[in-house]
N, C-alpha and C positions, 0 to 999 in steps of 0.2 A: 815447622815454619809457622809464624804465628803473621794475623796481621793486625796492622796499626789500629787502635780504637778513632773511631770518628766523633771526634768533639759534637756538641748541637750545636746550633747555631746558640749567636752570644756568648758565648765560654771565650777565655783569654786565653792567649797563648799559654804554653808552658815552661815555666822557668827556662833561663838560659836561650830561649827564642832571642834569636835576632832581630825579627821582623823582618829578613827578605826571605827571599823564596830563591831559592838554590840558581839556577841560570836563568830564572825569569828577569830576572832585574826589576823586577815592581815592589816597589816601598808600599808596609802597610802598617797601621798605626794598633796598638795592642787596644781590645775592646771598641773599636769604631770601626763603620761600613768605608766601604774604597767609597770615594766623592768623584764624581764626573768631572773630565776635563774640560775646560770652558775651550768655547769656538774659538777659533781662528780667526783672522781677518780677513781670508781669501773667502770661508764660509760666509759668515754676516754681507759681504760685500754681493754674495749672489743672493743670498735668501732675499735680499732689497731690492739687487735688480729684476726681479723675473715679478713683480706687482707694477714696477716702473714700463715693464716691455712690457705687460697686457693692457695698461692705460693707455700706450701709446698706438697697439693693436685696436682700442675700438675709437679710440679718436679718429685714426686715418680712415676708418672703415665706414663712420659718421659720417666722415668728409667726404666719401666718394660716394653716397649714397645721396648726399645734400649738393655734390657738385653741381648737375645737371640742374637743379634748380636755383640754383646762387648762380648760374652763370647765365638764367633766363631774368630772372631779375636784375643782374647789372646792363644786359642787355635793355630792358625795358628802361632802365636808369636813362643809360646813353643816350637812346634811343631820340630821345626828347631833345637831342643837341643838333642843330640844322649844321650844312656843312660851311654856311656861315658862321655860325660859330662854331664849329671847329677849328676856321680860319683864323677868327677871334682870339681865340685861346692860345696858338700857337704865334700870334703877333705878341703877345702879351708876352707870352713867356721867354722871347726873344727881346722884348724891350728890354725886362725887368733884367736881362741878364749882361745886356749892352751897360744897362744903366748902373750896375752891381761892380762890373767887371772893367768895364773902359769909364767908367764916371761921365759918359754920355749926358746930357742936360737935356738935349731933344728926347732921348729915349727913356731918360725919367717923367718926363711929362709925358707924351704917347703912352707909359704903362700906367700912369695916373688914369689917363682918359679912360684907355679900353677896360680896366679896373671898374671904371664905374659903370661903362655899358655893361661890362657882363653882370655885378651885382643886379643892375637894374633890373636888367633881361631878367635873373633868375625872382624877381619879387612877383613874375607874370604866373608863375608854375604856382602861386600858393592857393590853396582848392576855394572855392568860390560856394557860394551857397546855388545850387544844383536849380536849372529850369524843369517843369514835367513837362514831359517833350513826348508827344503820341502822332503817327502816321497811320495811315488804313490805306489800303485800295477799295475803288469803288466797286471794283469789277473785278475779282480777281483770276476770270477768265475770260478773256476778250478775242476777237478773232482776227488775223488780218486785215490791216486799215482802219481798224475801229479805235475811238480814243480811249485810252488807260488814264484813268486820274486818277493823283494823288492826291492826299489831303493828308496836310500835316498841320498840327497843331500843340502851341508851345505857347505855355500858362507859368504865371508867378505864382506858387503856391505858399511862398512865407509871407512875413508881414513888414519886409523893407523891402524898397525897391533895388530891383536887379540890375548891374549896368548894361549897357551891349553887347554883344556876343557873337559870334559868328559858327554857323553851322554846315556842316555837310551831310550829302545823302549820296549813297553811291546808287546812279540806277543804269544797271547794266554794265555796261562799256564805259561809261560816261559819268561824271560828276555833277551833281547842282549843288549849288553854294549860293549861300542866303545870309544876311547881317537878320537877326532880333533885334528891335530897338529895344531902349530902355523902358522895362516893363514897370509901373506901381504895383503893389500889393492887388492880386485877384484880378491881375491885367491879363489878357490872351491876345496872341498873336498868330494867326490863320493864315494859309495861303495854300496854292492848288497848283501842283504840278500834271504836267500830260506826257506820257510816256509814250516814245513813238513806238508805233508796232507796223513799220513796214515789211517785218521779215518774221515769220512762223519762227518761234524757240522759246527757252523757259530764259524769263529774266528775273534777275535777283534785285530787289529795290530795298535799300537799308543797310544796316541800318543808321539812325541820324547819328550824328556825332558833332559834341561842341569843340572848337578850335578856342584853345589859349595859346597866342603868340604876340609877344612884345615886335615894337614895332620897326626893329632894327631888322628882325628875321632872325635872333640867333637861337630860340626856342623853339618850338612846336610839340606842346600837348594836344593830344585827343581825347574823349570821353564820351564812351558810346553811349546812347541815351535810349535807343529802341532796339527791338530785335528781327532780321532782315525777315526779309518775308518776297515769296514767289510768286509772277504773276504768268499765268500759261497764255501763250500766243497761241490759237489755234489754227490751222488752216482753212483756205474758202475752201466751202464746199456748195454744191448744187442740188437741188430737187428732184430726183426722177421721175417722182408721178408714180405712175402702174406701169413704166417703162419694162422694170427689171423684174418687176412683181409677175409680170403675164410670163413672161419669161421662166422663171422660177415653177410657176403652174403647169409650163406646160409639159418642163420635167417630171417634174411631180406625177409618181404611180408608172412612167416608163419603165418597158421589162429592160434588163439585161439579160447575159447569156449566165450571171451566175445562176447555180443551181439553190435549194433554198429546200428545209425542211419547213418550214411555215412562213408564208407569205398570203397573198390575193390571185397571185396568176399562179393557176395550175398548169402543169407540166405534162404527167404521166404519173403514171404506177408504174411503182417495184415492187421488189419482195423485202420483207421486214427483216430489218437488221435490228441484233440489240441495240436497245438504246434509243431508237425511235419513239418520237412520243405516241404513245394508245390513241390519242382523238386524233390521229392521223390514221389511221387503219378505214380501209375502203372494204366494208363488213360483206357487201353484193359481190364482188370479185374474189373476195378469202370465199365466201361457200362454192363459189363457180369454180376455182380453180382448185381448193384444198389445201389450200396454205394461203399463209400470212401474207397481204397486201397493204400497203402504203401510200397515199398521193407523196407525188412531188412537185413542187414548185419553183418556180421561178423568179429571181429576186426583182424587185422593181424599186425603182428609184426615189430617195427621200432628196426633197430641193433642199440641200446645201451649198452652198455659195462658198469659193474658195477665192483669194485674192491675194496674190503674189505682186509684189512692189520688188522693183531692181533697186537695189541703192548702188550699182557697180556706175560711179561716175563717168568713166569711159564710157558709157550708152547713151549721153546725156552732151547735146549742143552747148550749153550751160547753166550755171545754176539756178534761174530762170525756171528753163523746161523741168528740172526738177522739181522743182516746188508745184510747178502744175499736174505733175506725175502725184506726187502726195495728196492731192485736192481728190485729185479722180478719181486712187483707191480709195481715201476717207468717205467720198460720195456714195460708191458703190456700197461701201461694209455700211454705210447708217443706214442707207437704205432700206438693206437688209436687216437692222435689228429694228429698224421701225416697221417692220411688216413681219416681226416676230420670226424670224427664218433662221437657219443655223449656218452662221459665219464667219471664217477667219481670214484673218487679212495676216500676213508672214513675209517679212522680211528675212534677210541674210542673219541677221543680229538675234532678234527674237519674234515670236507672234506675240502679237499684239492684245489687249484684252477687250474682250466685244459684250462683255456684260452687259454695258451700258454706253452710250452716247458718249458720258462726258470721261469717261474712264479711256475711250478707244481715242478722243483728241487730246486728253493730257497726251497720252504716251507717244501719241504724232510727234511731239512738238520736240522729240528728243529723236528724231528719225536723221540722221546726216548722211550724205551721199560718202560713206567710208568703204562700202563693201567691193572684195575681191573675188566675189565668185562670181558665176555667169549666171543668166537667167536659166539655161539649161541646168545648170545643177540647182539652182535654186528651188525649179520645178522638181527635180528628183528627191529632194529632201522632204518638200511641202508634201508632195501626193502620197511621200511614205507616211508618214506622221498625219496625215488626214484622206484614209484611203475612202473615206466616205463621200468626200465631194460629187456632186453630179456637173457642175458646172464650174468652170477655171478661168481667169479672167486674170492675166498678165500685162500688170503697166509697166512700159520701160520707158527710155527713149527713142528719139529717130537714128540713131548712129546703132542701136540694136543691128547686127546683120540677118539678115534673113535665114541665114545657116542655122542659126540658134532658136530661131524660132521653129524650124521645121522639126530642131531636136524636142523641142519643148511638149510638141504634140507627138510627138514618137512615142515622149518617156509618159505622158498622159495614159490613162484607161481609153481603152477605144469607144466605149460607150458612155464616156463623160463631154459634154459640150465644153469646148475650149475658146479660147478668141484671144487677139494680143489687141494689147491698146497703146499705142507709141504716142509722148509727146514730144514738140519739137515747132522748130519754124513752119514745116507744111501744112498746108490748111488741109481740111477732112479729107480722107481718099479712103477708099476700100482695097484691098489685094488681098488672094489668097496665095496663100504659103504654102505649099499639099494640101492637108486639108486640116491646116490650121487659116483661119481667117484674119489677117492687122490691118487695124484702123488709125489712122494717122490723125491726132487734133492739135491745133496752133492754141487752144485756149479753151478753158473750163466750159466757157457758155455752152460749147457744142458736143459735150458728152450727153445729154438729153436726144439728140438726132442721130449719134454715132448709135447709141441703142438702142434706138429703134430700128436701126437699118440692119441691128444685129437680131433683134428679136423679129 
């Protein structure tokens, strides 16, 4: 059995070759390579669409990336359109179509007219050469009943004259609105606002803004021109003098019954336990007895000043006695950082910061009667979180019941000085609660006499 020689490549067929291949069925040409069959039409037709379906892939993905912002900026488009005209617009578009569709004559004239208000209108929106427009507060912390002034001032800073203009300032709750007249070149226009402060809270004043509106009403642009700015209302507060200071002394270096490895008040001797510090070793009793002795001590008191504020509005006649509740505790804590002494003042919400004066009545000024707990747990949170207090000093109101108060000194340390301080309609009273003490005031003036009767 022999086998077939293998041509090399390039070599022609051999005489009498036909050119096909036995039940292949494929034609081949003598001396030449087989040639690729060209694509189809169903091929070509995908090899195009799958570049047409990824253009269309990052378009939409473009779009939904860009939505949220194209659709804050037609909003601010619209925005501009009063609901006067929007009334406008939809008169018009009901003339024009009276007057297209029924050959109306009145409603070819009416979509003439309104046609021209709204052109007009829209020639009000095209930007203007800008006023410098600056505001300041004079004061930017003021206290109840004290006057807050503003000062705003609006100058032509190009070299034609500006025409009139109308501006707004938002302060607080409330809007002021003012015309500019027509300025010359290096012209300034000044004026002075007074913001009332009958009521402790942070108010926001600003910022200006110019008004473009045609005089139909069917536009209104705005353009803000400054940046708002906060003026803190503080609460009144009052003087104590050496009220609370004598007070404070005379805690100061009281023993209690804790025990104390170093203190000032000696205790006793025991016997040395590791870990004891060595300058505590009582040397005359180790030789007397032959072992290791120890004083011990007895802790005594450092004047820290605690101050619990109720914000639970149920405690409180109305929002009135609140606000005088605020005064009392802010009196008491400056008091105390004005005679250097360590104190926190702790609401339901947060404690307050007592670094400084003006740091403890910004944060007053965000104090609102919202809370739901009672003065009793209020006191249990406070004395956890500042077990060091020696003196406790609870402002609520008169609707306080006495129940809560007697928990208050229950949940207190036995050897820390407590007292409640109720405000409310009854003028000064004294009454003890077990042996918690509440003092009732109608008004700030009398917290000065209420502490003295307490110290």
């Amino acid at each position: 059995m022999t086998a077939d020689p293998i041509a090399p490549p390039g070599t022609t067929d051999p005489p009498g070759s036909s050119g096909t291949t036995g039940s292949s069925g494929t034609t081949g040409s003598s001396g030449t390579a087989d040639r690729p069959v060209p694509a189809t039409g169903t091929a070509r037709s995908i090899s195009l669409r799958r570049p047409l379906l990824r253009a269309v892939e990052l378009l939409a993905s473009a779009a939904r990336r860009r939505a949220p912002d194209l659709a804050r900026r037609a909003r601010d488009r619209l925005s501009v359109v009063t609901r006067t005209g929007w009334l406008c617009l939809v008169l018009l578009a009901l003339s024009a179509w009276a007057a297209a569709r029924l050959g109306w004559q009145e409603a070819r004239a009416g979509a003439g007219v309104l046609a021209l208000v709204v052109v007009t209108a829209g020639l009000w929106l095209i930007p203007r050469r800008a006023h410098a427009v600056t505001h300041e507060l004079l004061e930017p912390r003021v206290t109840v009943g004290d006057d807050a002034v503003i000062h705003v001032r609006v100058a032509n800073p190009t070299a034609r004259t500006l025409l009139p203009v109308r501006m707004e300032m938002p302060v607080g709750p409330v809007e002021a609105v003012f015309a500019v007249p027509t300025l010359a070149p290096g012209a300034v226009d000044e004026r002075g606002f007074v913001l009332p402060t009958s009521r402790r809270g942070i108010v926001t004043v600003g910022p200006v803004v110019s008004v473009a509106s045609d005089p139909v009403g069917l536009v209104r642009l705005t353009r803000e021109r400054t940046e708002p700015q906060e003026v803190h209302i503080h609460p009144r507060t009052i003087r104590l003098g050496s009220v609370l200071s004598g007070l404070m002394r005379d805690v100061e270096g009281a023993v209690t019954q804790e025990l104390s490895s170093s203190d000032v008040a000696f205790h006793a001797l025991r016997d040395y336990v590791p870990g004891d510090d060595r300058r505590n070793v009582h040397w005359r009793s180790t030789a007397r007895t032959g072992r290791l002795m120890v004083r011990q001590f007895e802790e005594t008191h450092r004047s820290s000043l605690l101050v619990l504020l109720d914000t639970r509005a149920g405690d409180y006649e109305n929002e009135e006695d609140f606000e005088t509740a605020v005064s009392v505790a802010c009196s008491l804590t400056l008091d105390a950082i004005g005679h250097a002494r360590e104190v926190a003042l702790v609401t339901e919400e947060e404690s307050l910061p007592t670094a400084s004066a003006a740091r403890l009545l910004d944060a007053s000024c965000a104090i609102e009667p919202t809370g739901a707990l009672g003065l009793d747990e209020l006191a249990r949170r406070a004395t956890t979180h500042h077990p060091e207090a020696s003196v406790l000093l609870a402002v609520t109101g008169q609707l306080c019941p006495d129940g809560v108060l007697g928990r208050v000194r229950t949940i207190t340390p036995s050897d820390t000085v407590a007292a409640a301080l109720r405000a409310g309609s009854n003028p000064s009273g004294r009454r003890a609660v077990g042996s918690l003490v509440r003092f009732d005031l109608d008004r700030l003036e009398t917290l000065p006499l209420v502490m003295r009767r307490f110290a």
